[in-house]
One Martini backbone bead per residue (centre of mass of N, CA, C, O) as a GRO file, in nm:
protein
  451
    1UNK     BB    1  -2.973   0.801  -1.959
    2UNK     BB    2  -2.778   0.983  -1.756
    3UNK     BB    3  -2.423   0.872  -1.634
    4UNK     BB    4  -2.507   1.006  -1.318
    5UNK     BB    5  -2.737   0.759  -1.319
    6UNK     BB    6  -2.636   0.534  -1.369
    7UNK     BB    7  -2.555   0.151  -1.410
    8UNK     BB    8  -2.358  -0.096  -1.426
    9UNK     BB    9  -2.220  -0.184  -1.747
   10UNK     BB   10  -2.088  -0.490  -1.888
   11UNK     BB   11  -2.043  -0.576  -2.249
   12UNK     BB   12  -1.764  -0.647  -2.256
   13UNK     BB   13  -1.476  -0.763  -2.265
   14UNK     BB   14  -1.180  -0.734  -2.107
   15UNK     BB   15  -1.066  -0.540  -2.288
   16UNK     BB   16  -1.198  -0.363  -2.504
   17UNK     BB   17  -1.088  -0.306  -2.766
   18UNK     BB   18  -1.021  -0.011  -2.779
   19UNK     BB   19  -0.882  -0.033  -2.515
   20UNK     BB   20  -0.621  -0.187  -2.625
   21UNK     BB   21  -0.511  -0.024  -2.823
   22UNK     BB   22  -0.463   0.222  -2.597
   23UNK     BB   23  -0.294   0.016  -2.399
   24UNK     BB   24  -0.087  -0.055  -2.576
   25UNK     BB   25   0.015   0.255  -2.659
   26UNK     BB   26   0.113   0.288  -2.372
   27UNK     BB   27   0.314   0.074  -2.319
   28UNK     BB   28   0.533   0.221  -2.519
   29UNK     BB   29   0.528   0.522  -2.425
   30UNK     BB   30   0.478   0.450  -2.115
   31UNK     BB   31   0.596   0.359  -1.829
   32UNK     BB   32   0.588   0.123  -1.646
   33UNK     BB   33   0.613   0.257  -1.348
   34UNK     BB   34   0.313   0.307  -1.465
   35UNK     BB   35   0.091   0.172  -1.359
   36UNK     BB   36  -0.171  -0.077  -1.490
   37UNK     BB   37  -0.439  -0.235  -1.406
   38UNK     BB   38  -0.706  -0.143  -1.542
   39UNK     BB   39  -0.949  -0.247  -1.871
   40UNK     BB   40  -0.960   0.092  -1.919
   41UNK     BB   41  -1.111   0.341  -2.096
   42UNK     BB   42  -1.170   0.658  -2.045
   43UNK     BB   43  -1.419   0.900  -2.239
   44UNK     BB   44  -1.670   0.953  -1.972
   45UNK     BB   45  -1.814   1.177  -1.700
   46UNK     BB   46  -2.038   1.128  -1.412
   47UNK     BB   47  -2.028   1.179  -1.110
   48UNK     BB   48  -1.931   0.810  -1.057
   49UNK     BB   49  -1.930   0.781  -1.342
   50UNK     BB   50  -1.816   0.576  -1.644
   51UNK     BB   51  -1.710   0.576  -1.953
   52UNK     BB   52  -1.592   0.367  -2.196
   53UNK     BB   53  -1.509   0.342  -2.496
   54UNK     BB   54  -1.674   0.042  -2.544
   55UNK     BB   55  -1.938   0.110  -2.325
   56UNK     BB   56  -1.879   0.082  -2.061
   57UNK     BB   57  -1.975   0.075  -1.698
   58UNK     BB   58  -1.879   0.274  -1.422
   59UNK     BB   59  -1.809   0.218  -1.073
   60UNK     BB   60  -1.635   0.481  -0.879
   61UNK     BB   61  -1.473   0.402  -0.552
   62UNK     BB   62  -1.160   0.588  -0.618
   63UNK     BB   63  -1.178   0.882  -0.739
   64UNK     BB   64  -0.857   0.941  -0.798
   65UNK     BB   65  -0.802   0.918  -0.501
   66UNK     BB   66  -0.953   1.143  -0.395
   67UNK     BB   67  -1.061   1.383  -0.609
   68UNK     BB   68  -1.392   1.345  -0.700
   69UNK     BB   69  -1.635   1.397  -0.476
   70UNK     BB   70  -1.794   1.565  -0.646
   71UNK     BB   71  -1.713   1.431  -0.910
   72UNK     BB   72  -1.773   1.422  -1.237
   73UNK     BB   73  -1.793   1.704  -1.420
   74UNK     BB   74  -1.904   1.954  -1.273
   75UNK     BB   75  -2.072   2.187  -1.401
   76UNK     BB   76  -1.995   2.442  -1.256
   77UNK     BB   77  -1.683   2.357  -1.291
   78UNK     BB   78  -1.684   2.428  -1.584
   79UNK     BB   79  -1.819   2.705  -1.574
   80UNK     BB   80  -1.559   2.835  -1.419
   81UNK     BB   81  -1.341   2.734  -1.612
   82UNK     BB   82  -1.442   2.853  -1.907
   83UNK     BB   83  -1.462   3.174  -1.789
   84UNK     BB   84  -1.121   3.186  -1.714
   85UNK     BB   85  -0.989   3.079  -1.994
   86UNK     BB   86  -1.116   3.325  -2.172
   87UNK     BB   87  -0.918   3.517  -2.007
   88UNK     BB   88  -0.680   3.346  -1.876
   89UNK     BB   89  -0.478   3.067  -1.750
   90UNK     BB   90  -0.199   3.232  -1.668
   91UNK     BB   91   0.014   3.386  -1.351
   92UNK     BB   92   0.246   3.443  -1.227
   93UNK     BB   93   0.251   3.561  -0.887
   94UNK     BB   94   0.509   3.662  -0.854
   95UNK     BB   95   0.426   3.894  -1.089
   96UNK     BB   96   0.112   3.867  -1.136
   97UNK     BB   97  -0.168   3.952  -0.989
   98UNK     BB   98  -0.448   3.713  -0.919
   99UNK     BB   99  -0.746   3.725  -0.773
  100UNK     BB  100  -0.785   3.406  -0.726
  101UNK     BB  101  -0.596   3.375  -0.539
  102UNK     BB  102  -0.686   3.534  -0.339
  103UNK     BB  103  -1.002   3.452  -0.304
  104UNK     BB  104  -0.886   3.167  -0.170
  105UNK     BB  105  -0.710   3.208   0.036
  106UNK     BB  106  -0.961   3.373   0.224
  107UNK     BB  107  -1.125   3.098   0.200
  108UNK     BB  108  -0.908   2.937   0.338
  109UNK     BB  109  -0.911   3.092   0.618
  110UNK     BB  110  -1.186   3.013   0.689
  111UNK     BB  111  -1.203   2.709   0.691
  112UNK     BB  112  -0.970   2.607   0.809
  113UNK     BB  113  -0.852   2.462   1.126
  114UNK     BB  114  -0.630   2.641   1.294
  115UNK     BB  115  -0.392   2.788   1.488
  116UNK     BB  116  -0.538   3.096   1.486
  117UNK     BB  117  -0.694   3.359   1.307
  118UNK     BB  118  -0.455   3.471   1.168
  119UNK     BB  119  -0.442   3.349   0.848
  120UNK     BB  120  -0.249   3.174   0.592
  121UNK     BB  121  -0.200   3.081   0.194
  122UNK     BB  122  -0.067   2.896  -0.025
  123UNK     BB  123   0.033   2.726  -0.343
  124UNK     BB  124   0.030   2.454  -0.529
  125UNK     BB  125   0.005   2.121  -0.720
  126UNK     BB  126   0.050   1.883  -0.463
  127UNK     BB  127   0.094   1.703  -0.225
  128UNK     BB  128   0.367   1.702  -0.195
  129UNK     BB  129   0.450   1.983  -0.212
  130UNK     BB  130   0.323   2.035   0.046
  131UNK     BB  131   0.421   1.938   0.257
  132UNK     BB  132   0.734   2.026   0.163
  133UNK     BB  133   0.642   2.291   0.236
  134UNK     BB  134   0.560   2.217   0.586
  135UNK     BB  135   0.867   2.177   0.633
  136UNK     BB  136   0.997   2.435   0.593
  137UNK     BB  137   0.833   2.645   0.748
  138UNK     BB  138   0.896   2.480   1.016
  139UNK     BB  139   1.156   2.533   1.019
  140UNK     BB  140   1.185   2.847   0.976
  141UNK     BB  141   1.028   2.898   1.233
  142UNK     BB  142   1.173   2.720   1.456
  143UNK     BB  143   1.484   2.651   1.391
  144UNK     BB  144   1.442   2.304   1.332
  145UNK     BB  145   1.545   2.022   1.140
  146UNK     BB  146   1.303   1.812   1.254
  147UNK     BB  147   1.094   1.500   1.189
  148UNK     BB  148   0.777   1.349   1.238
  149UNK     BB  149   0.696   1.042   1.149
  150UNK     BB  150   0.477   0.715   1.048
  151UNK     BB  151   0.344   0.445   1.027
  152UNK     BB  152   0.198   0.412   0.725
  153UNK     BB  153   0.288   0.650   0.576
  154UNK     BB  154   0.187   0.945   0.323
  155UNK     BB  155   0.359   1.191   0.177
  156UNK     BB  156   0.498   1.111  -0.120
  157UNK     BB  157   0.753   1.147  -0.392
  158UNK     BB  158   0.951   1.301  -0.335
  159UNK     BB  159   1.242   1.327  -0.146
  160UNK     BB  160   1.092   1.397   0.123
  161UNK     BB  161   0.852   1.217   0.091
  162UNK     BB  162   0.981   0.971   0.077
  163UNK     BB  163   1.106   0.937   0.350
  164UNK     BB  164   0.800   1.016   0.491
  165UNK     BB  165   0.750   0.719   0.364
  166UNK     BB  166   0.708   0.448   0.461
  167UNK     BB  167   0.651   0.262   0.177
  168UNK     BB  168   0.901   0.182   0.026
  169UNK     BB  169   0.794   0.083  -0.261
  170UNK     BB  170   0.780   0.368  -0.343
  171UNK     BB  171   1.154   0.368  -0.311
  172UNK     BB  172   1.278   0.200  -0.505
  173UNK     BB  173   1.611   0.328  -0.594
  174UNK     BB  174   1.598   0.633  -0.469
  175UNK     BB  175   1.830   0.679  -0.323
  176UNK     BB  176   1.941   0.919  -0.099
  177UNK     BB  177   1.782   1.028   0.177
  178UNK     BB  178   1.695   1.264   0.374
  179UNK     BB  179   1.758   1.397   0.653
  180UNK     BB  180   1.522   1.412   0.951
  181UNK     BB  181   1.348   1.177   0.930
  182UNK     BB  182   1.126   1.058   1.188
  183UNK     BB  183   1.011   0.732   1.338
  184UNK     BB  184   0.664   0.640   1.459
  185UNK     BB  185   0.416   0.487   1.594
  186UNK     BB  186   0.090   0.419   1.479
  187UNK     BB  187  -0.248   0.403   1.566
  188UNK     BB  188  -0.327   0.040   1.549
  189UNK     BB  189  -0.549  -0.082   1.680
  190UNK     BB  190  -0.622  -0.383   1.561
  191UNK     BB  191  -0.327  -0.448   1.630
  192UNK     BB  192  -0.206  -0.393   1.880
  193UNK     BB  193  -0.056  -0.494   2.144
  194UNK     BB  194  -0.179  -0.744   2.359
  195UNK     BB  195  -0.476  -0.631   2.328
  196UNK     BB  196  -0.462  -0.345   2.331
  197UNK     BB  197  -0.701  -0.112   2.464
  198UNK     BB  198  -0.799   0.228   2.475
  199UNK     BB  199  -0.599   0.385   2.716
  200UNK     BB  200  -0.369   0.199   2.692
  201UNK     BB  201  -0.294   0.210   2.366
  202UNK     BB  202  -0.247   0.499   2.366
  203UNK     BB  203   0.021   0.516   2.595
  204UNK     BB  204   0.155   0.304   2.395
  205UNK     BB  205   0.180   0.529   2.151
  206UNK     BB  206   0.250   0.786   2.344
  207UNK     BB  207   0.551   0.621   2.414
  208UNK     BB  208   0.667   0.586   2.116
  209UNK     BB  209   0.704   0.874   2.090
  210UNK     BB  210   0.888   0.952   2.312
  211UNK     BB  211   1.123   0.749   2.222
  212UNK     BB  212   1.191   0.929   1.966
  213UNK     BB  213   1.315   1.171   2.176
  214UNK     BB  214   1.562   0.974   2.266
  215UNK     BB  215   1.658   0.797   1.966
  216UNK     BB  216   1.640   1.041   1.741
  217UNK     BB  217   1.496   1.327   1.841
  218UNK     BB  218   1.516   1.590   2.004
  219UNK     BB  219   1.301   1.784   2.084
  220UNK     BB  220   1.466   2.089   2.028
  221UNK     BB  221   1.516   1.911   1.723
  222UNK     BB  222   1.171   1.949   1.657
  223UNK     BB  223   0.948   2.122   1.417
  224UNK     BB  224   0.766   1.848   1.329
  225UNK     BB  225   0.459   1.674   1.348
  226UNK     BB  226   0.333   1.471   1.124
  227UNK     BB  227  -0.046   1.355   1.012
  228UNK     BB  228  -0.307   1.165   0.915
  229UNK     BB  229  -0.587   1.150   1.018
  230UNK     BB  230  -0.637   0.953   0.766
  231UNK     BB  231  -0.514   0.697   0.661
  232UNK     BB  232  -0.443   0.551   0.316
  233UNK     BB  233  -0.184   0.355   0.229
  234UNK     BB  234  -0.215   0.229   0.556
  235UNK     BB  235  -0.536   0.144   0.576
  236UNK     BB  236  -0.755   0.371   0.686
  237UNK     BB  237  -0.612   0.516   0.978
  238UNK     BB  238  -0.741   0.660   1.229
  239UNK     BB  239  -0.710   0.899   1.464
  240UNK     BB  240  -0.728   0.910   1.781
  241UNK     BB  241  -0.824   1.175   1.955
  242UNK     BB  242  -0.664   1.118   2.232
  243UNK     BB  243  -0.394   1.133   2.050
  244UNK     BB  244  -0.393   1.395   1.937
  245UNK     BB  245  -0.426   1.540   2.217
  246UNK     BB  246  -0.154   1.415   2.328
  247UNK     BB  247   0.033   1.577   2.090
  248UNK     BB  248  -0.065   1.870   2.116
  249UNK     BB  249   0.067   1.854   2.413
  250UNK     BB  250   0.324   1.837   2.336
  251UNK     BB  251   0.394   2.048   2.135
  252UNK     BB  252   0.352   2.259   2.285
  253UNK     BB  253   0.549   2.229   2.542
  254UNK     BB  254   0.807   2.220   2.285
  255UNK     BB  255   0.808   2.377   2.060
  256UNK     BB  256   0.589   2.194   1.801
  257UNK     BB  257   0.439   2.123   1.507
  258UNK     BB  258   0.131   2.064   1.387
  259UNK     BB  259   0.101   1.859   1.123
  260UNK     BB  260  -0.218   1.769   0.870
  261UNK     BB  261  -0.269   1.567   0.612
  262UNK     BB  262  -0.554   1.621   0.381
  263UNK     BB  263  -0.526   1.544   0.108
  264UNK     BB  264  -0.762   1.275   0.118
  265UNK     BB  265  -0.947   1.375   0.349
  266UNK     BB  266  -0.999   1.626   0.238
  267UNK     BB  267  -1.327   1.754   0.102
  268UNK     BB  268  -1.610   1.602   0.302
  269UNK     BB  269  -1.508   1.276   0.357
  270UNK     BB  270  -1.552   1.299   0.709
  271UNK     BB  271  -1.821   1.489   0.734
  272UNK     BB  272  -1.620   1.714   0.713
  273UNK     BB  273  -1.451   1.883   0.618
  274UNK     BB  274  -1.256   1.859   0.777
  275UNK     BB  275  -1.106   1.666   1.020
  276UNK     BB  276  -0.984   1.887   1.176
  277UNK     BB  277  -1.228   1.970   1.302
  278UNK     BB  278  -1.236   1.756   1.557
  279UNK     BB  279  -0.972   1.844   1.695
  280UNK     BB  280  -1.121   2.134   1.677
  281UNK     BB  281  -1.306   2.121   1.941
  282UNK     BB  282  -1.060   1.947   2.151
  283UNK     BB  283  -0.852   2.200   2.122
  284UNK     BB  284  -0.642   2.014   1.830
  285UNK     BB  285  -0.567   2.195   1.642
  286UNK     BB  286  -0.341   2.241   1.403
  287UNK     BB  287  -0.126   2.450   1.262
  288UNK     BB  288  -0.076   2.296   0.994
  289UNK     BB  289  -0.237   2.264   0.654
  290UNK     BB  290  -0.294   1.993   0.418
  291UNK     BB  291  -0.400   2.018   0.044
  292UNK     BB  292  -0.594   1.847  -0.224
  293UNK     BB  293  -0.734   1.661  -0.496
  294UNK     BB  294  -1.054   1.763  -0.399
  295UNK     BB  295  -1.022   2.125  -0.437
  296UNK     BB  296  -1.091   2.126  -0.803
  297UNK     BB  297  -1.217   1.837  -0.937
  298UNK     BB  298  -0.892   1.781  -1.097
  299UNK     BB  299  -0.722   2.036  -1.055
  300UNK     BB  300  -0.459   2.128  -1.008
  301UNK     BB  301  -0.416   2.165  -0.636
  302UNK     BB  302  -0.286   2.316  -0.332
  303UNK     BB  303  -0.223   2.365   0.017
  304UNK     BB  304  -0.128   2.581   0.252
  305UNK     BB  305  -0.208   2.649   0.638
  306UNK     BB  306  -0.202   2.916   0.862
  307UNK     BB  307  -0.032   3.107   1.091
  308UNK     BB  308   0.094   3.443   1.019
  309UNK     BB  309   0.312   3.395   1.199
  310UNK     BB  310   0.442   3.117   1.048
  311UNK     BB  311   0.474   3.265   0.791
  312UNK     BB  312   0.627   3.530   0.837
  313UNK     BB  313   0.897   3.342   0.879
  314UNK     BB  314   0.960   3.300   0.582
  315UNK     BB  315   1.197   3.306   0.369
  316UNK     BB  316   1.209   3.493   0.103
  317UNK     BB  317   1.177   3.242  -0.218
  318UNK     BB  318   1.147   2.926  -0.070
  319UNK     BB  319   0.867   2.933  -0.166
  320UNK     BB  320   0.683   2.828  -0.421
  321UNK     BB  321   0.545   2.875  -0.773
  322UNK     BB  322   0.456   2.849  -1.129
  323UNK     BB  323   0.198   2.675  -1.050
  324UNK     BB  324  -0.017   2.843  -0.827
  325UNK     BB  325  -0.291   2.886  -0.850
  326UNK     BB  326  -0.403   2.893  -1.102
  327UNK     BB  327  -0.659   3.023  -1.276
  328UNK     BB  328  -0.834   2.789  -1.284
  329UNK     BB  329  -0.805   2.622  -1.073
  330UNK     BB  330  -0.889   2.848  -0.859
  331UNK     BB  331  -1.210   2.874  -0.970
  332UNK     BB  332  -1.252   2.570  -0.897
  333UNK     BB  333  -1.223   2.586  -0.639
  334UNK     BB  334  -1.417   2.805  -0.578
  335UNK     BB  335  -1.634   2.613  -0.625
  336UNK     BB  336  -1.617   2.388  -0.429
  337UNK     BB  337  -1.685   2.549  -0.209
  338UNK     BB  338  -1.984   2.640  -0.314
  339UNK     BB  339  -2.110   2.357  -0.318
  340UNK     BB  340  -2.047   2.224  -0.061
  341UNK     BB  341  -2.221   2.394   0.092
  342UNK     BB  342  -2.481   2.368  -0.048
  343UNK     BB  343  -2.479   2.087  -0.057
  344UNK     BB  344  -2.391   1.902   0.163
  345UNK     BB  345  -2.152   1.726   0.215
  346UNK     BB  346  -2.086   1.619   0.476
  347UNK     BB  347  -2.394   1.474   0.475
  348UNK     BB  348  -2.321   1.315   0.235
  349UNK     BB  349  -2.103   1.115   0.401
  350UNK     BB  350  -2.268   1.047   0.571
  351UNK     BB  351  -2.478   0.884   0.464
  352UNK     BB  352  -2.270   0.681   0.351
  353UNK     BB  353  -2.173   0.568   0.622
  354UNK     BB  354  -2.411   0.449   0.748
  355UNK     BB  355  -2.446   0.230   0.514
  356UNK     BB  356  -2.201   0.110   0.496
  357UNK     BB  357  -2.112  -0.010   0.738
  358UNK     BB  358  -2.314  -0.167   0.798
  359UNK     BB  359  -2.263  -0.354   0.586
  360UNK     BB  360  -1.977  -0.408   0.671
  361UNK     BB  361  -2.033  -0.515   0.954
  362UNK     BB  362  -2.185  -0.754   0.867
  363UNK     BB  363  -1.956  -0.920   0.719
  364UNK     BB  364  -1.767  -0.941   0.959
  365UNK     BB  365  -1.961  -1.134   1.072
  366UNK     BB  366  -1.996  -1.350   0.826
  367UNK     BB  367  -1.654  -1.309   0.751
  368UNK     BB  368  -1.320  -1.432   0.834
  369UNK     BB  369  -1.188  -1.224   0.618
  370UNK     BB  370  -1.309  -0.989   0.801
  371UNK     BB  371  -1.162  -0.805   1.011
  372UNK     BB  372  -1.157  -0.484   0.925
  373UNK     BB  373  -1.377  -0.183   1.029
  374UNK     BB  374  -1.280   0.183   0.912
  375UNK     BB  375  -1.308   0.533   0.990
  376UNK     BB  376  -1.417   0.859   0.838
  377UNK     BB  377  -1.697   0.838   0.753
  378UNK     BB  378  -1.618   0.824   0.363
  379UNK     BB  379  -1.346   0.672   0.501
  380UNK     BB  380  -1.308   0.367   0.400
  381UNK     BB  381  -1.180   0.012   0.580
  382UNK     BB  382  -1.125  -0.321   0.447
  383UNK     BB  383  -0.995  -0.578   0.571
  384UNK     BB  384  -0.769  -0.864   0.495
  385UNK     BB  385  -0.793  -1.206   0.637
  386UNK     BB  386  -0.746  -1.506   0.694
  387UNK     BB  387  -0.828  -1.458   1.024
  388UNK     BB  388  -0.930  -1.360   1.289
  389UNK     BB  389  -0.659  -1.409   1.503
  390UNK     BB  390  -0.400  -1.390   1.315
  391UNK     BB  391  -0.420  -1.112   1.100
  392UNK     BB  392  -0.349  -1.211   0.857
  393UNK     BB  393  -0.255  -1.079   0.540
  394UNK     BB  394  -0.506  -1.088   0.215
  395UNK     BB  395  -0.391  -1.016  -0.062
  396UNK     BB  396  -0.475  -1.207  -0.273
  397UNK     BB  397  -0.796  -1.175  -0.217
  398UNK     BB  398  -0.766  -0.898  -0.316
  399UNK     BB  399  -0.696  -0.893  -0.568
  400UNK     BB  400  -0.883  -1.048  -0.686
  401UNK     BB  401  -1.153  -0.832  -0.604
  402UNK     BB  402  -1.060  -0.636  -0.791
  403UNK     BB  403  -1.063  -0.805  -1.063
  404UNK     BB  404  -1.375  -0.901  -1.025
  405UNK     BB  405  -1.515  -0.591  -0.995
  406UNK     BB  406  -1.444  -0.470  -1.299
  407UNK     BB  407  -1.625  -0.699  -1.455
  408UNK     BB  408  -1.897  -0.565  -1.301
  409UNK     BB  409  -1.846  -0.230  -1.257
  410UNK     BB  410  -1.595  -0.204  -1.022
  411UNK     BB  411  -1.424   0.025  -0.871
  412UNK     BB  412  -1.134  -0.067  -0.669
  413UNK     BB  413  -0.883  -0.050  -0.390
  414UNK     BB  414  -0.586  -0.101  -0.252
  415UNK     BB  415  -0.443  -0.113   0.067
  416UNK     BB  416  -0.141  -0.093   0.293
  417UNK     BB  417   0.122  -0.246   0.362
  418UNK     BB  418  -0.008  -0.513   0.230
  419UNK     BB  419  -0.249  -0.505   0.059
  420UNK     BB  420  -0.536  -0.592   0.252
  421UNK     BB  421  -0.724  -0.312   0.171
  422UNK     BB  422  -1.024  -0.156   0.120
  423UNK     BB  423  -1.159   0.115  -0.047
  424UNK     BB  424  -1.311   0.399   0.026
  425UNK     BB  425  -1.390   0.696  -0.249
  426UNK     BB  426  -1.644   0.802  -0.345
  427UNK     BB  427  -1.805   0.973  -0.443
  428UNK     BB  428  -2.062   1.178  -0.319
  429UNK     BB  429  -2.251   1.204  -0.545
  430UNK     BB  430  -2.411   0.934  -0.525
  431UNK     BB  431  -2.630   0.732  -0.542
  432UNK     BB  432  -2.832   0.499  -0.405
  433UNK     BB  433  -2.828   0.297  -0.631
  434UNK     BB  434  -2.573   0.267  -0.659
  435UNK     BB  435  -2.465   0.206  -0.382
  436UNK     BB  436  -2.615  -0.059  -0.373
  437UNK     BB  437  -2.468  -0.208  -0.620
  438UNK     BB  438  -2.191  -0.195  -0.520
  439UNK     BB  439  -2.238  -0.370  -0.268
  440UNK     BB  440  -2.354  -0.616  -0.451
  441UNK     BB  441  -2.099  -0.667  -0.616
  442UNK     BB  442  -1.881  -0.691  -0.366
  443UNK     BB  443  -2.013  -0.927  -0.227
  444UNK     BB  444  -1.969  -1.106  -0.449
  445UNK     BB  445  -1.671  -1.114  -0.503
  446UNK     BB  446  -1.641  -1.256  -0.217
  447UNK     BB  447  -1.756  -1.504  -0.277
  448UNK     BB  448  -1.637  -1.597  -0.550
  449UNK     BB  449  -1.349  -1.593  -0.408
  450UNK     BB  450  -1.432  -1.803  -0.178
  451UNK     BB  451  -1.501  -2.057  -0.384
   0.00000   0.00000   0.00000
């Protein structure tokens, strides 16, 4: 059988001798604070799945966090990719236009979702970059010097994006931090203060932003709003569509940008393409959108999109960079995007989101550790508490729960604040037979851990 076919199957302990060897010299030679988790070294990818150096088999539910929607190594962005490296691999665009760069640009004018028809696209090479480039355009455009972000917001590792990003684990020892960056709280439904809910906890959340241009920046010296449709390292928590109608709704009136970072959400992650589609139906499309992760299949590249007047109000100099939509990237990006449409990856997150939920649902019902299941599409958050009453927060349960799931060949990510949250990031490619073999290994693995 085909690894794109498999099941998991884990033959060896972990590490089985050859990862460990491997895993040995990564010690020695790479920095501790690139951590290693998992007892694993990746040999080869199909779909969902991956074999390790040892001939172990894992279905992988984290996705390289959110890069691999389409799958490991999917057939015809090889295909796309062997093709452009033939020809060339790398043309700085600043000096040599390449076709590659113009038509994905073209392409994602096209399907990006912000407000106004003439749409411009730049490209860097990460999430983190991308944002920083949303920071500065949205400067530059409004002559405004602040950003607001939010409550377990991630917006990146740059010295800018990491003062944007809540979790300060990611910035220990770190600082000091750029200034103009103030934090307002995000509406986290399930804690709501006071069992708030509806309308009144949405009133009480964009109160909170409210609050922020009193005691952080004046309307009049904010240049942007930035946050993610649906948060990823904050512990996969949806914008509620309300609470972005009325961010829309503040932007507009006092000429302020709303950027939506959909590096982890972005590319058919949530039943549509971009999460920001939801927004633009009830007229809250974002001003700027950026995007990366799943964009190339695994080639590194990121995107901002705007529309042309914010775009070319931008000092030229200011943006881009040495390695911006790379033509071999580029090439990927481009297939990623025709596959996507062809074979209906967002009808694919749907169908996967319906199956998990149910099951989610059920355990939420059954288990008194699992506290809430949230998310958009295929973009699920399993909350784990100690009791459902306290929502006190289930970290080492969770933690025991990655490392027992792995030894059975399923790799899970833990997320959120306090790392109480199991993300689902799985491909969208992943088989019923697999998705279902998933899900009972983790629910084995909640049984095991909490007898």
């Amino acid at each position: 059988m085909m690894l794109r076919n498999a099941l998991p199957k884990v033959v060896t302990a972990l590490p089985g001798p050859k990862a460990k060897e491997i895993l040995d010299r990564r010690a020695k030679a790479i920095p501790n604070a690139i951590k290693s988790i998992y007892p694993c070294v990746i040999e080869k990818g199909q779909g969902a799945m991956f074999q390790d150096v040892d001939g172990n088999i894992f279905l992988d539910w984290i996705g390289g966090v959110g890069v691999l929607n389409i799958g490991y190594s999917h057939p015809e962005c090889i295909a796309a990719v062997k093709e452009q490296s033939e020809k060339f691999f790398h043309s700085m665009f600043n000096i040599t236009t390449h076709e590659g760069y113009v038509k994905l640009a073209e392409k994602m004018n096209e399907i990006v979702p912000v407000k106004g028809d003439d749409k411009k696209t730049m490209f860097v090479c990460s999430g983190s970059e991308a944002n920083e480039n949303a920071v500065k355009i949205a400067r530059s455009y409004t002559g405004r010097p602040n950003v607001i972000v939010f409550s377990g917001a991630f917006h990146g590792r740059t010295q800018l994006t990491m003062s944007m990003t809540a979790k300060k684990a990611y910035a220990v020892g770190m600082g000091p931090f750029p200034d103009g960056v103030y934090r307002a709280e995000f509406p986290n439904l399930y804690h709501a203060p006071g069992h708030l809910e509806g309308e009144e906890a949405i009133k009480y959340y964009i109160g909170k932003l409210e609050q922020a241009f009193v005691e952080a920046t004046p309307k009049q010296s904010c240049a942007a709003i930035i946050f993610e449709p649906v948060q990823g390292e904050g512990g996969f928590i949806p914008a509620p569509i309300e609470w972005v109608k009325a961010v829309r709704k503040i932007c507009d009136e006092n000429g302020i940008l709303m950027i939506c970072d959909e590096v982890q959400c972005g590319w058919s992650r949530s039943g549509k393409l971009f999460a920001s589609e939801y927004f633009a139906e009830v007229n809250a499309a974002p001003d700027i959108l950026t995007t990366a992760k799943s964009m190339a299949a695994g080639m590194p590249i990121s995107a901002v999109t705007a529309r042309a007047e914010i775009m070319d109000q931008v000092t030229p100099g200011t943006i881009g960079g040495t390695f911006g939509a790379n033509a071999v990237a580029a090439a990927s990006a481009l297939k990623v995007i025709e596959v996507m449409a062809k074979e209906n990856y967002p009808e694919k997150a749907k169908k996967i989101a319906e199956k998990c939920n149910k099951r989610f649902s059920e355990w939420k019902e059954k288990y008194e550790v699992v506290g809430d299941v949230r998310g958009m599409g295929a973009m699920i958050g399993i909350e784990f508490v100690v009791d459902k009453v306290s929502k006190e927060p289930n970290a080492e349960l969770v933690n025991r729960i990655v490392q027992e799931a792995v030894k059975l060949g399923l790799l899970l990510e833990s997320a959120g604040t306090y790392n109480n949250v199991i993300r689902f990031l799985c491909p969208l490619c992943v088989t019923d037979e697999q998705l279902e073999a998933g899900l009972q290994i983790f629910e084995r693995t909640i049984k095991n851990c909490l007898n």
